[in-house]
CHARMM internal coordinates of N, CA and C (Angstrom, degrees):
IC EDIT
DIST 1 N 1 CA 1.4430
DIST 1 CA 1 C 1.5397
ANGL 1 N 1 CA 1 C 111.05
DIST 1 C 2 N 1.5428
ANGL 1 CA 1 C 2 N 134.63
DIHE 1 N 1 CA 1 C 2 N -57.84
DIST 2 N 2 CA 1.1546
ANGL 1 C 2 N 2 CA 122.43
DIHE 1 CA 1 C 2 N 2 CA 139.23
DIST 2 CA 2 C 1.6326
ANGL 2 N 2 CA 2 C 152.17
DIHE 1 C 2 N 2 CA 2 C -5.18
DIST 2 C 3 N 1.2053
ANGL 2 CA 2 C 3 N 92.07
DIHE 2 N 2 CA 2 C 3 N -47.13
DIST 3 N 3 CA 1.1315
ANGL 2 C 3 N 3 CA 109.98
DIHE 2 CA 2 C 3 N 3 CA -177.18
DIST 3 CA 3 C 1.7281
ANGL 3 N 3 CA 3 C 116.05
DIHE 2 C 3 N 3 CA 3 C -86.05
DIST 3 C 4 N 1.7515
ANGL 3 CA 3 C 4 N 104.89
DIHE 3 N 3 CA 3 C 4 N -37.65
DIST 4 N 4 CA 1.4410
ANGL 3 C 4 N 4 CA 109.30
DIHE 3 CA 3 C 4 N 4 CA 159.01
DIST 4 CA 4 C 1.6547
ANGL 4 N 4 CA 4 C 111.59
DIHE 3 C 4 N 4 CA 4 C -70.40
DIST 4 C 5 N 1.1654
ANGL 4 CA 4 C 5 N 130.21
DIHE 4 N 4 CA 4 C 5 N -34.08
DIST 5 N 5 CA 1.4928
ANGL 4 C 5 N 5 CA 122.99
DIHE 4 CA 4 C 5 N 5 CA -169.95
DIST 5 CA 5 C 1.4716
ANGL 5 N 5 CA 5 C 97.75
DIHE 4 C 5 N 5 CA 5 C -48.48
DIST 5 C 6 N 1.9390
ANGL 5 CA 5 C 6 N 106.83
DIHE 5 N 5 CA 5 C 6 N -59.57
DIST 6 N 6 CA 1.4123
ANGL 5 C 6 N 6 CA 131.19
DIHE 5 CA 5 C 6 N 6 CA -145.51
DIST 6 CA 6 C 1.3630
ANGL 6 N 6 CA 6 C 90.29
DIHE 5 C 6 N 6 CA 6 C -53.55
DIST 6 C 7 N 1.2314
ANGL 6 CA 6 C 7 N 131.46
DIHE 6 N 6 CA 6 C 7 N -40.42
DIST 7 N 7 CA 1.5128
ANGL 6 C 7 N 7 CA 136.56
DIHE 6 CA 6 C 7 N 7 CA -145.33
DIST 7 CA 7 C 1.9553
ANGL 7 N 7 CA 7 C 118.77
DIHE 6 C 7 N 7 CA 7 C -108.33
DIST 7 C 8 N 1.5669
ANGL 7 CA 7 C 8 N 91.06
DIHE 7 N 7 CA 7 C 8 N -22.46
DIST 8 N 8 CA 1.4251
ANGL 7 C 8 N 8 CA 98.55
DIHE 7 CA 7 C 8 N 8 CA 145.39
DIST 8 CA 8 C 1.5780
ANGL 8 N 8 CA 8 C 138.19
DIHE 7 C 8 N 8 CA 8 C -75.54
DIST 8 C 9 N 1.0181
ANGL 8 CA 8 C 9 N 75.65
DIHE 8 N 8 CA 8 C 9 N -47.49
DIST 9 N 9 CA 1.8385
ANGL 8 C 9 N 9 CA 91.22
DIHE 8 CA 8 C 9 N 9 CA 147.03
DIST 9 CA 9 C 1.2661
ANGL 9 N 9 CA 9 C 143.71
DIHE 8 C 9 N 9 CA 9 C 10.07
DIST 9 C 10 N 1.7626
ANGL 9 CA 9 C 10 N 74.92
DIHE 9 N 9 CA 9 C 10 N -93.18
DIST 10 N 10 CA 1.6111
ANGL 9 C 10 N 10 CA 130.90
DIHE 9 CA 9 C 10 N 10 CA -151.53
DIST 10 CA 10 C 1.6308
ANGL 10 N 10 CA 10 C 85.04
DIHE 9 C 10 N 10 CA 10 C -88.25
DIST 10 C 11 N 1.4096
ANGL 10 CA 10 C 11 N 110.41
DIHE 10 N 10 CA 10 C 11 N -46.69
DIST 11 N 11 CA 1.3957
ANGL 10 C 11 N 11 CA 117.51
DIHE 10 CA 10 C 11 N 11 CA 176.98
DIST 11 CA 11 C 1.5314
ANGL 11 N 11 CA 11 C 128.10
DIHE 10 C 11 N 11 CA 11 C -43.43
DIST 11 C 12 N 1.2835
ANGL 11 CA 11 C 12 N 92.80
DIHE 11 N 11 CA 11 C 12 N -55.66
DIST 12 N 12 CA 1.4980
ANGL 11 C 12 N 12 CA 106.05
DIHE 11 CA 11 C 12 N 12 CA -179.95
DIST 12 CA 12 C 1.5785
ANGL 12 N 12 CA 12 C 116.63
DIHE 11 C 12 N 12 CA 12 C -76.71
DIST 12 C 13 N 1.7121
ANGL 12 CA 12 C 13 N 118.08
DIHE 12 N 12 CA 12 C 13 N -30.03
DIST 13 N 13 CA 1.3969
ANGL 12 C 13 N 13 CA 97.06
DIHE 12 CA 12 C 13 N 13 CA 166.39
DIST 13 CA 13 C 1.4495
ANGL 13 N 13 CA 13 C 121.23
DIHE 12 C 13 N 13 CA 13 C -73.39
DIST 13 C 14 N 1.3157
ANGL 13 CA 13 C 14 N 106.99
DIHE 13 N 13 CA 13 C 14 N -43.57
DIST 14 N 14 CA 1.5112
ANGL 13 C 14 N 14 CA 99.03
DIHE 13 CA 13 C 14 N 14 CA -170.92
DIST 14 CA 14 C 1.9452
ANGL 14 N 14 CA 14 C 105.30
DIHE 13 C 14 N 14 CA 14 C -62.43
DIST 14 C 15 N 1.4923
ANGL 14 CA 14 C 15 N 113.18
DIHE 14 N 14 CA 14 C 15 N -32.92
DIST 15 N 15 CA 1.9749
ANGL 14 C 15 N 15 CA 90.10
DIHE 14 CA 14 C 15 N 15 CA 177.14
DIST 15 CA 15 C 1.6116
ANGL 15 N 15 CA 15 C 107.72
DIHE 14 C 15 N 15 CA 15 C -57.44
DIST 15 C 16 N 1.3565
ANGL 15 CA 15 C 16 N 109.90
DIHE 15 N 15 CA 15 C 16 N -34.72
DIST 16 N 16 CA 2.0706
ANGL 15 C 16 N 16 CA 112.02
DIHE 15 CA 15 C 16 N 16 CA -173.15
DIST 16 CA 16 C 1.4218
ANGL 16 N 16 CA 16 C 86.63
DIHE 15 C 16 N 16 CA 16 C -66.09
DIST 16 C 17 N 1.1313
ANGL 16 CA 16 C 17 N 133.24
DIHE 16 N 16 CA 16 C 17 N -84.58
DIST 17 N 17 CA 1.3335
ANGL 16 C 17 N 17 CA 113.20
DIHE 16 CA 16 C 17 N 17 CA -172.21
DIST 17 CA 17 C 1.3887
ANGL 17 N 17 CA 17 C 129.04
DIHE 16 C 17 N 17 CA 17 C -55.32
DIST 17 C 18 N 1.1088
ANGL 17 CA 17 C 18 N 148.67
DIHE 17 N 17 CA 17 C 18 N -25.26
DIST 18 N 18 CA 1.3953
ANGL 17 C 18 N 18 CA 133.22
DIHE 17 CA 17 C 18 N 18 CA -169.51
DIST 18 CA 18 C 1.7208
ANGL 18 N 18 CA 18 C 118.55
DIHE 17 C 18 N 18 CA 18 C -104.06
DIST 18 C 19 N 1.9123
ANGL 18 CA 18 C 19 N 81.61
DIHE 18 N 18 CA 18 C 19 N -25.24
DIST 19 N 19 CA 1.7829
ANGL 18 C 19 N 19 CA 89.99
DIHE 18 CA 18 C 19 N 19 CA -175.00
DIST 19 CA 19 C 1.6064
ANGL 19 N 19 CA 19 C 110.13
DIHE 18 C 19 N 19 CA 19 C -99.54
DIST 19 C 20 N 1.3925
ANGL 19 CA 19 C 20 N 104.79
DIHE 19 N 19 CA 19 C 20 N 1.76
DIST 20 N 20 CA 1.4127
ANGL 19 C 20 N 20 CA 136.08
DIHE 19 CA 19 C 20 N 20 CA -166.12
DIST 20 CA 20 C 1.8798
ANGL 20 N 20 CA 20 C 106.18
DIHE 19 C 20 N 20 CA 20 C 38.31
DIST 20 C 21 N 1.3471
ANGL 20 CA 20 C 21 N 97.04
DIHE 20 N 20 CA 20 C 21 N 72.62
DIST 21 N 21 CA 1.6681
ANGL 20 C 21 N 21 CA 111.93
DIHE 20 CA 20 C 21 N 21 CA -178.51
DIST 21 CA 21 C 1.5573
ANGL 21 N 21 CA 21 C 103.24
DIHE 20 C 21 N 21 CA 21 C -95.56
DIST 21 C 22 N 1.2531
ANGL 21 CA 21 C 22 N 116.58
DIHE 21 N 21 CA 21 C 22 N 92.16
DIST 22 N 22 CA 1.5609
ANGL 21 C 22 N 22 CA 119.14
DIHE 21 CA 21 C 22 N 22 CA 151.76
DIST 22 CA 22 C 1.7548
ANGL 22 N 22 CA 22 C 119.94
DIHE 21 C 22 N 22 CA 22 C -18.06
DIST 22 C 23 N 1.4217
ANGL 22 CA 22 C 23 N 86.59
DIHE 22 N 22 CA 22 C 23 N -57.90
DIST 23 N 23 CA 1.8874
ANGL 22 C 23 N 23 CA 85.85
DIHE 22 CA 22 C 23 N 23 CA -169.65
DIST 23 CA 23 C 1.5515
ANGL 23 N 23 CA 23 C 115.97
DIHE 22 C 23 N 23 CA 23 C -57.73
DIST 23 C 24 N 1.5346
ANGL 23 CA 23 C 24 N 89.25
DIHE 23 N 23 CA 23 C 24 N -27.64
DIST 24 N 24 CA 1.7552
ANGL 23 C 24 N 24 CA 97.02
DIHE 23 CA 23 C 24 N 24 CA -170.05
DIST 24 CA 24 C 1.5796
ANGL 24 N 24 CA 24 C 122.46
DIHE 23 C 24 N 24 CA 24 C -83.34
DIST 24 C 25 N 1.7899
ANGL 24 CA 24 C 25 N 115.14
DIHE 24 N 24 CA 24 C 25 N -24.13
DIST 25 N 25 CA 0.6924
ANGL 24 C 25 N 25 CA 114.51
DIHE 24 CA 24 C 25 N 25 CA 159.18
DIST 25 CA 25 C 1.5851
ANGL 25 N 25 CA 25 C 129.40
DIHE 24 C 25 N 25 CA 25 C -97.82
DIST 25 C 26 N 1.4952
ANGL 25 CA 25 C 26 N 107.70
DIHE 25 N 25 CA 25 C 26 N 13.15
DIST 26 N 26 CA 1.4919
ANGL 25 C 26 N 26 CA 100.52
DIHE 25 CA 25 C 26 N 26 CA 168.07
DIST 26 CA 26 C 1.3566
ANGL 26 N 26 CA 26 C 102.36
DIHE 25 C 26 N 26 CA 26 C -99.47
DIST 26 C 27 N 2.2583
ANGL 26 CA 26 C 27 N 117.91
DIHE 26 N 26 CA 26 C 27 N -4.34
DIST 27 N 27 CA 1.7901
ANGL 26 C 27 N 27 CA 96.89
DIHE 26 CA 26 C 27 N 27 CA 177.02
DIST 27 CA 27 C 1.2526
ANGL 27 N 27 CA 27 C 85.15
DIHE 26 C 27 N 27 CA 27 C -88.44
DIST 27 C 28 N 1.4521
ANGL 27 CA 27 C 28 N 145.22
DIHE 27 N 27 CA 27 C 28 N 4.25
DIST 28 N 28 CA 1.3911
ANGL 27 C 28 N 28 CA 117.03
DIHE 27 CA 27 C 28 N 28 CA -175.93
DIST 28 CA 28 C 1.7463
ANGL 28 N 28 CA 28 C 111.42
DIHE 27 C 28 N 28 CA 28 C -94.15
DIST 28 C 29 N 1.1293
ANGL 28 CA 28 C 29 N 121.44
DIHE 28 N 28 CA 28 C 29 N -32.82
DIST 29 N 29 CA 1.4574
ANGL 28 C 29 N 29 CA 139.36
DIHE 28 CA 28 C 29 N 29 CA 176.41
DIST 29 CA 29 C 1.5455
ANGL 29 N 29 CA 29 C 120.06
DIHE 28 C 29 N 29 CA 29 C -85.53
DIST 29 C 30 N 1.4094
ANGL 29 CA 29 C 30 N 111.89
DIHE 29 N 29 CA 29 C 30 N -9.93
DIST 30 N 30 CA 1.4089
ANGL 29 C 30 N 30 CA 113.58
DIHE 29 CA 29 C 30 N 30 CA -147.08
DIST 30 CA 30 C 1.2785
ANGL 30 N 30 CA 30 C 85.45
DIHE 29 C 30 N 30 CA 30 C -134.77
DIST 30 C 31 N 1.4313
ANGL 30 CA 30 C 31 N 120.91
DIHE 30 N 30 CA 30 C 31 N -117.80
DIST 31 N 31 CA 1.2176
ANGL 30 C 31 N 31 CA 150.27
DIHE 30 CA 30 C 31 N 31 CA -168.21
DIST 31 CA 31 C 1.5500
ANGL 31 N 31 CA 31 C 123.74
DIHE 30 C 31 N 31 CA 31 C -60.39
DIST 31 C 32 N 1.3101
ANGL 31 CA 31 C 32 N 128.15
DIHE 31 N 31 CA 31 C 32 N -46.65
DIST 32 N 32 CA 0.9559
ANGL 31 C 32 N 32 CA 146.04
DIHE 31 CA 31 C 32 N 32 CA -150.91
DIST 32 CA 32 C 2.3170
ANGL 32 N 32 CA 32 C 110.73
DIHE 31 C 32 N 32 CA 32 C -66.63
DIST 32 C 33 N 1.5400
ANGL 32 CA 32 C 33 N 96.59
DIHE 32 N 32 CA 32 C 33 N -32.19
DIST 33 N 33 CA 0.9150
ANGL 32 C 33 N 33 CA 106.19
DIHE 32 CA 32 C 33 N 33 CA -174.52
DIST 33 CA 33 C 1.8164
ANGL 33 N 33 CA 33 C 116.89
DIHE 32 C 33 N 33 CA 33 C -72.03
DIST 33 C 34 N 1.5009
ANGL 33 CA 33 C 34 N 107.36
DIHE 33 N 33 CA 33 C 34 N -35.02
DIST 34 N 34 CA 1.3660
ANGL 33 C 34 N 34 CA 112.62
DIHE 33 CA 33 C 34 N 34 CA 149.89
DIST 34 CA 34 C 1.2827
ANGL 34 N 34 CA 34 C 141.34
DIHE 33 C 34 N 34 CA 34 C -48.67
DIST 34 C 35 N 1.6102
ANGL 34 CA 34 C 35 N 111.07
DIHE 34 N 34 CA 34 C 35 N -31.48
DIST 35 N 35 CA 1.7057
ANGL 34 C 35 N 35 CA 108.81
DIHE 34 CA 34 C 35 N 35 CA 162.05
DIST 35 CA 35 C 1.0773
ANGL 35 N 35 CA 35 C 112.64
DIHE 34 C 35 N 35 CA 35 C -123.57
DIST 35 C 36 N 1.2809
ANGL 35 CA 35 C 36 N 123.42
DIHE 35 N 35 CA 35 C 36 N 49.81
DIST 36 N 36 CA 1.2318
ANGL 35 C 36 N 36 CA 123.15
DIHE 35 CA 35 C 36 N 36 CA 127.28
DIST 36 CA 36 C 1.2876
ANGL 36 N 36 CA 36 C 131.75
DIHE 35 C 36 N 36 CA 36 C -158.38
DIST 36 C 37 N 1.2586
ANGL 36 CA 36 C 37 N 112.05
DIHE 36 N 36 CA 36 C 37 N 131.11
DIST 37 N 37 CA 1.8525
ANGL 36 C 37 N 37 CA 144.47
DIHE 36 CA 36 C 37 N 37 CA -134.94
DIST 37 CA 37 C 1.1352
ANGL 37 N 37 CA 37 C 96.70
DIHE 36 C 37 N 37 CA 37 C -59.14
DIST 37 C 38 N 1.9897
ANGL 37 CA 37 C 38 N 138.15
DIHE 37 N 37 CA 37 C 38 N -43.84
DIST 38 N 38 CA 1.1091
ANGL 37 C 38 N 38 CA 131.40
DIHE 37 CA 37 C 38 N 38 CA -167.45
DIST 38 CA 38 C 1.7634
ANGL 38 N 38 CA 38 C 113.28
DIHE 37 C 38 N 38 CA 38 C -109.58
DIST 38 C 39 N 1.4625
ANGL 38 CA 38 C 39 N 83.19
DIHE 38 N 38 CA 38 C 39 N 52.16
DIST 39 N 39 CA 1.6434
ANGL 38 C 39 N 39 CA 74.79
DIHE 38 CA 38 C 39 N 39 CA 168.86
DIST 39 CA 39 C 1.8063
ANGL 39 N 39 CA 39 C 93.68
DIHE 38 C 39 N 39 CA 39 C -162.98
DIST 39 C 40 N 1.6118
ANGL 39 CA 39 C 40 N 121.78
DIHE 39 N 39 CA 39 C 40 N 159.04
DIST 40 N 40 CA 1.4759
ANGL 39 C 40 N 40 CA 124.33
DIHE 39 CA 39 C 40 N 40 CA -172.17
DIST 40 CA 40 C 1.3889
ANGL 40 N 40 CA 40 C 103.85
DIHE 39 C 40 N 40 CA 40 C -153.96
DIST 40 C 41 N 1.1245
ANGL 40 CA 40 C 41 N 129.90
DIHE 40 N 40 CA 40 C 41 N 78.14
DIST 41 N 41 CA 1.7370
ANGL 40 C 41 N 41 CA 147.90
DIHE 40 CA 40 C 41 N 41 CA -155.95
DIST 41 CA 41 C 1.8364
ANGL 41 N 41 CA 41 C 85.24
DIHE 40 C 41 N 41 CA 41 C -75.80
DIST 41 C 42 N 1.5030
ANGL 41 CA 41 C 42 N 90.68
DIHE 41 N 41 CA 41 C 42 N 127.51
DIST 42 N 42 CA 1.6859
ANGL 41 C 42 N 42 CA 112.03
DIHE 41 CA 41 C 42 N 42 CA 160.56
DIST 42 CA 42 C 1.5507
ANGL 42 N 42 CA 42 C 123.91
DIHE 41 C 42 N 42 CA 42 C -117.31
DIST 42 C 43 N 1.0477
ANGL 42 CA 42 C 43 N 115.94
DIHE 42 N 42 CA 42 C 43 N 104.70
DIST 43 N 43 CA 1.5627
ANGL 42 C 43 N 43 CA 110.81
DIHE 42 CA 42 C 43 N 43 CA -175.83
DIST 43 CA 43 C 2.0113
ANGL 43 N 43 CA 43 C 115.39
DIHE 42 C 43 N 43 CA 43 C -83.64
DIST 43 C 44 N 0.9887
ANGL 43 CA 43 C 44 N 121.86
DIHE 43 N 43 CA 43 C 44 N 80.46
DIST 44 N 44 CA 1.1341
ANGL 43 C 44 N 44 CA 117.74
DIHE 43 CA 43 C 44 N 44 CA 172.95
DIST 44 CA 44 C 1.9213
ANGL 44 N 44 CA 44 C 122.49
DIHE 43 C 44 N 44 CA 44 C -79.20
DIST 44 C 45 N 1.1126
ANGL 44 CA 44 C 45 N 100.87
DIHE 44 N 44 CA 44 C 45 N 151.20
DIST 45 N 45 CA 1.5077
ANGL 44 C 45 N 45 CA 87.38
DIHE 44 CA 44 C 45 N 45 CA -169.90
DIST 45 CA 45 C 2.0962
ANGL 45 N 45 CA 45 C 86.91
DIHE 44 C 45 N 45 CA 45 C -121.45
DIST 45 C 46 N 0.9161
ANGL 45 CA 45 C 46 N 84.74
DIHE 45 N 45 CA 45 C 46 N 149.07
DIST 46 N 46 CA 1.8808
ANGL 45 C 46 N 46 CA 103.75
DIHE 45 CA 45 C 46 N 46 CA -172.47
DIST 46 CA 46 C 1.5440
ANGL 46 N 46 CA 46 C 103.58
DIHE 45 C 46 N 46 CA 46 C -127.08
DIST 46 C 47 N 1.3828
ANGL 46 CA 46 C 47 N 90.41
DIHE 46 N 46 CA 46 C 47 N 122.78
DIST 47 N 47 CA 1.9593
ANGL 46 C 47 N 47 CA 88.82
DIHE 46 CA 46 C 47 N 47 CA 178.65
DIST 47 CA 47 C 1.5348
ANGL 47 N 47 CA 47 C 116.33
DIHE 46 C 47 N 47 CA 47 C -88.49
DIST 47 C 48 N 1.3872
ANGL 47 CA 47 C 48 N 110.31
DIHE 47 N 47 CA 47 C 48 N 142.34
DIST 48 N 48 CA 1.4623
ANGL 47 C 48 N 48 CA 96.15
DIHE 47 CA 47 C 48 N 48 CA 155.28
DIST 48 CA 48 C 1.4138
ANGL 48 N 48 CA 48 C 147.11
DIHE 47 C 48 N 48 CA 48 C -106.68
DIST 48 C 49 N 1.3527
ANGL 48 CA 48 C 49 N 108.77
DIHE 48 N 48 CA 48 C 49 N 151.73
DIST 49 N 49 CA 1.6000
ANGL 48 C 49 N 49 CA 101.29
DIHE 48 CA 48 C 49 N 49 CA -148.97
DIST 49 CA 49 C 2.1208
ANGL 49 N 49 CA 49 C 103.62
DIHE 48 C 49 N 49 CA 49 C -75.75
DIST 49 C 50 N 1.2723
ANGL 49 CA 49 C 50 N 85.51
DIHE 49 N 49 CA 49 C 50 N 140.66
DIST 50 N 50 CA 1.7034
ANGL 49 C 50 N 50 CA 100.68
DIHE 49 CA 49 C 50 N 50 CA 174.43
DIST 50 CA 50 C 1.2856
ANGL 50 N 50 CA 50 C 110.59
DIHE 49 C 50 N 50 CA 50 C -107.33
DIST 50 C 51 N 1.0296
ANGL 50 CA 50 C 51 N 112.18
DIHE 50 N 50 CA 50 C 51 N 129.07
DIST 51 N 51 CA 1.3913
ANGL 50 C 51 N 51 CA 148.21
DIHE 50 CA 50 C 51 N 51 CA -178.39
DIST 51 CA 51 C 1.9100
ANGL 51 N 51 CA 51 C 108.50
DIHE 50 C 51 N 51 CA 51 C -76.91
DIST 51 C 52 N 1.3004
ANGL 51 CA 51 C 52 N 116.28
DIHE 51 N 51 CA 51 C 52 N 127.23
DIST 52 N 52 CA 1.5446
ANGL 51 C 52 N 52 CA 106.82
DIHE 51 CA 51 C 52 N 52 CA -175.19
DIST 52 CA 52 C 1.6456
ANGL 52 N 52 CA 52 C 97.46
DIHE 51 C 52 N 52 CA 52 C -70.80
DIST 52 C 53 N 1.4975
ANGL 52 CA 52 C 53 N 95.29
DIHE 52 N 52 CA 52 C 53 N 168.81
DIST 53 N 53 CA 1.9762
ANGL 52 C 53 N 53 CA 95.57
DIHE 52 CA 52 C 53 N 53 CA -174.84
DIST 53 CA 53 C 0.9953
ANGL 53 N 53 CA 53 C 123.38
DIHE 52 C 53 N 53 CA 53 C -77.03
DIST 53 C 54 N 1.5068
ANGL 53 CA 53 C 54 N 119.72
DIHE 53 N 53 CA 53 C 54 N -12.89
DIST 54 N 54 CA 1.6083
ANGL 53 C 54 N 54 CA 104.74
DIHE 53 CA 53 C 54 N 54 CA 163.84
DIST 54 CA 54 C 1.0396
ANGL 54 N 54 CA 54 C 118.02
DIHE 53 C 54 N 54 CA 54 C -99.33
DIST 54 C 55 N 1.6723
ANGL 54 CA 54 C 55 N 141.85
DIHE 54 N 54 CA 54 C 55 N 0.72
DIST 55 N 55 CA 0.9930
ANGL 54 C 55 N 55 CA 122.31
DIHE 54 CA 54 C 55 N 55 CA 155.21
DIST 55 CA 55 C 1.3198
ANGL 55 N 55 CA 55 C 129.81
DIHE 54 C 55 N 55 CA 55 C -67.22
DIST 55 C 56 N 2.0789
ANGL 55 CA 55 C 56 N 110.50
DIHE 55 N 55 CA 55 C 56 N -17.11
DIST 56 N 56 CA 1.3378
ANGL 55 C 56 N 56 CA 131.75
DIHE 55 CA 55 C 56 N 56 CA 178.16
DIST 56 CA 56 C 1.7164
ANGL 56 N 56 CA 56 C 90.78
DIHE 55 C 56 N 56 CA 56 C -75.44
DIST 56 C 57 N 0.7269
ANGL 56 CA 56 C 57 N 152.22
DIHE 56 N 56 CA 56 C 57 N -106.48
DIST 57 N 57 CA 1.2125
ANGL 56 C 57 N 57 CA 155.93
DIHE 56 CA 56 C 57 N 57 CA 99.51
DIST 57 CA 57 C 1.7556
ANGL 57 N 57 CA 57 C 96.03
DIHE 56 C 57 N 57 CA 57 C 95.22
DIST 57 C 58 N 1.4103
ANGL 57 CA 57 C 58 N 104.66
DIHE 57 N 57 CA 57 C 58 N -78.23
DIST 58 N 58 CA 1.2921
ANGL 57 C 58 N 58 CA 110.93
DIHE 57 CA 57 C 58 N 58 CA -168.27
DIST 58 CA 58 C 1.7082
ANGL 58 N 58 CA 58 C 116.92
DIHE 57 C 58 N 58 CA 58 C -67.50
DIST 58 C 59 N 1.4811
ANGL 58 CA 58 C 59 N 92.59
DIHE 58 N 58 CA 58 C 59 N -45.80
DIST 59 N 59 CA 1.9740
ANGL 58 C 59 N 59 CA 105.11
DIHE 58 CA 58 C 59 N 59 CA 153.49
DIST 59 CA 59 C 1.5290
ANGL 59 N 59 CA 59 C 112.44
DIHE 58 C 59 N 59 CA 59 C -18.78
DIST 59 C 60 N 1.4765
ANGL 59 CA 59 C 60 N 83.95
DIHE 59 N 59 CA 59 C 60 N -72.64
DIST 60 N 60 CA 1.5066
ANGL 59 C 60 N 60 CA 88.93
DIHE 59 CA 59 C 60 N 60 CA -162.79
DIST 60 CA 60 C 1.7050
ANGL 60 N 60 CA 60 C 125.67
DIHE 59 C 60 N 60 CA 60 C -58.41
DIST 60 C 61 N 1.7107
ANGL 60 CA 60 C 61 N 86.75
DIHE 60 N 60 CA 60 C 61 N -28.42
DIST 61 N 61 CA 1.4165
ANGL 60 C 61 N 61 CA 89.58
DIHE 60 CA 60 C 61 N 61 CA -177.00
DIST 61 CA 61 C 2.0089
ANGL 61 N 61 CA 61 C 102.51
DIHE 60 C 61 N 61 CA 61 C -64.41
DIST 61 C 62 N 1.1861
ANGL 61 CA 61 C 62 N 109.38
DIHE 61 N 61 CA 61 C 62 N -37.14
DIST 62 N 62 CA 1.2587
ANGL 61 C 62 N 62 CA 109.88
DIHE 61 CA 61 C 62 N 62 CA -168.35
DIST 62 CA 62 C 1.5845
ANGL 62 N 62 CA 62 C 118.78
DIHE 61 C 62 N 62 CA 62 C -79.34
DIST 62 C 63 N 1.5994
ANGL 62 CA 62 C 63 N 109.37
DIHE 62 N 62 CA 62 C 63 N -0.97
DIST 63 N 63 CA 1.1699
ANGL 62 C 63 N 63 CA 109.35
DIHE 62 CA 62 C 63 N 63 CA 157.39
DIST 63 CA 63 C 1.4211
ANGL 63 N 63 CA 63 C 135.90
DIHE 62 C 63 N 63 CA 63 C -72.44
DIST 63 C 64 N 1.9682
ANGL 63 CA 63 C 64 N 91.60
DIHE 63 N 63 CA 63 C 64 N -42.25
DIST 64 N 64 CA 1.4390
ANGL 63 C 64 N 64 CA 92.80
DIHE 63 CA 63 C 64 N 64 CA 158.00
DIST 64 CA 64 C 1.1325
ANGL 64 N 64 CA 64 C 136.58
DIHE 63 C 64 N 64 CA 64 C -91.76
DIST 64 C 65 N 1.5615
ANGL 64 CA 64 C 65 N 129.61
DIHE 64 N 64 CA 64 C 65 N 24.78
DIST 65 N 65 CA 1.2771
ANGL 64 C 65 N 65 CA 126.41
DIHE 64 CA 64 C 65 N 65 CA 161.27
DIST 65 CA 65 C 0.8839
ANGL 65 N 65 CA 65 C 108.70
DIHE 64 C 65 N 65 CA 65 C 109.15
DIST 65 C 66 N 1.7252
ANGL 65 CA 65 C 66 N 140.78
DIHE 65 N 65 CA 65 C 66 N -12.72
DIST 66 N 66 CA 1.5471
ANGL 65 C 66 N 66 CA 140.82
DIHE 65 CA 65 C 66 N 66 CA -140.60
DIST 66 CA 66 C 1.9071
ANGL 66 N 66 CA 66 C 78.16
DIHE 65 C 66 N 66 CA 66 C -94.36
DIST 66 C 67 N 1.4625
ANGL 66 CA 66 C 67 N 123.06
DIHE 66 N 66 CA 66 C 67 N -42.69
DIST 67 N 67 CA 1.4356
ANGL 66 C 67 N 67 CA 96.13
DIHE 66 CA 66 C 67 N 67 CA -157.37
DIST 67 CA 67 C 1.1563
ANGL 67 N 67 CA 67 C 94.16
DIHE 66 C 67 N 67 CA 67 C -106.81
DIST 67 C 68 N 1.9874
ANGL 67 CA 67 C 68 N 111.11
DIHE 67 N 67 CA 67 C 68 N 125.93
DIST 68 N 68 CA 1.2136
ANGL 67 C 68 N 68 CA 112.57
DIHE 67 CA 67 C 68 N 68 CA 158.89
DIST 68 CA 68 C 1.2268
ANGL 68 N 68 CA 68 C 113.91
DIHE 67 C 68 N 68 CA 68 C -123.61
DIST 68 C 69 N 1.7102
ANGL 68 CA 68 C 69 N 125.66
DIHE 68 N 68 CA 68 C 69 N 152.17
DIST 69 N 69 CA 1.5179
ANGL 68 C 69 N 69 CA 123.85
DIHE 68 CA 68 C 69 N 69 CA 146.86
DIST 69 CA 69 C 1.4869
ANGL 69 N 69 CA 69 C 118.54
DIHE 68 C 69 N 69 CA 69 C -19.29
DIST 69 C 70 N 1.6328
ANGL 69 CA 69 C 70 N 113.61
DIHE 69 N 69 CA 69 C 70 N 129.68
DIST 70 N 70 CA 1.4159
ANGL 69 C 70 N 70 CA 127.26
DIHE 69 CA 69 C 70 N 70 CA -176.21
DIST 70 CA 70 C 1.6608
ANGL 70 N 70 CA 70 C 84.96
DIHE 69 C 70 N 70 CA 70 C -68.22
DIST 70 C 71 N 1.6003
ANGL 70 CA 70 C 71 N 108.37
DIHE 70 N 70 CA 70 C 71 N 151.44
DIST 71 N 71 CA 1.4848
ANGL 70 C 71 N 71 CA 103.93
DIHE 70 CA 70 C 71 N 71 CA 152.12
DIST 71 CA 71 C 1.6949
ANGL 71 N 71 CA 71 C 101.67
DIHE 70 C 71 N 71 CA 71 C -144.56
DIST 71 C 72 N 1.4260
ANGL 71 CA 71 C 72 N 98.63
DIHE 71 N 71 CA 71 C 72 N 147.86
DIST 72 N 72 CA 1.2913
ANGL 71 C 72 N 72 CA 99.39
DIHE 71 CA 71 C 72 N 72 CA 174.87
DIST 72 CA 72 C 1.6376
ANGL 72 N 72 CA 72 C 133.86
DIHE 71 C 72 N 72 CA 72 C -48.51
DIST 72 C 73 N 1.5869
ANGL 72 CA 72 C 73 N 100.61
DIHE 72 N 72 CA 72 C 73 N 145.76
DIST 73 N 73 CA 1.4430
ANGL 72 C 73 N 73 CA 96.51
DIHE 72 CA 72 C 73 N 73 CA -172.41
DIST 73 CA 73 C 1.6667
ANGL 73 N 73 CA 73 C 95.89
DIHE 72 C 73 N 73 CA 73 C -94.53
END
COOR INIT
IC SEED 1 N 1 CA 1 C
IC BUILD
């Protein structure tokens, strides 16, 4: 039984996402969790953390190489 839930599922997100099926991803996000008994969809939302701009800023510079250690001449 598991193993069919997992794979109905699995079914329905990847057609909403790949085949970009409305129906499938509103039974997967939406509806879907109401008819049927072995499953209870939680949508949590997770932030991501921002970085102030010069610490973004300075990264970047040091990704591209612009900031290096002085070294003696």
């Amino acid at each position: 039984m598991a193993i069919e839930t997992i794979a109905r599922w699995s079914a329905l997100f990847l057609r909403g996402t790949i085949l970009n099926d409305n129906n499938a991803l509103d039974s997967v996000f939406n509806t879907g969790d109401s008819l049927d008994q072995n499953v209870n969809v939680e949508s949590v939302a997770k932030p991501i953390p921002e970085y102030t701009s010069i610490i973004s800023l300075l990264g970047l510079l040091e990704v591209l190489g612009k900031v290096r250690p002085k070294t003696p001449i």
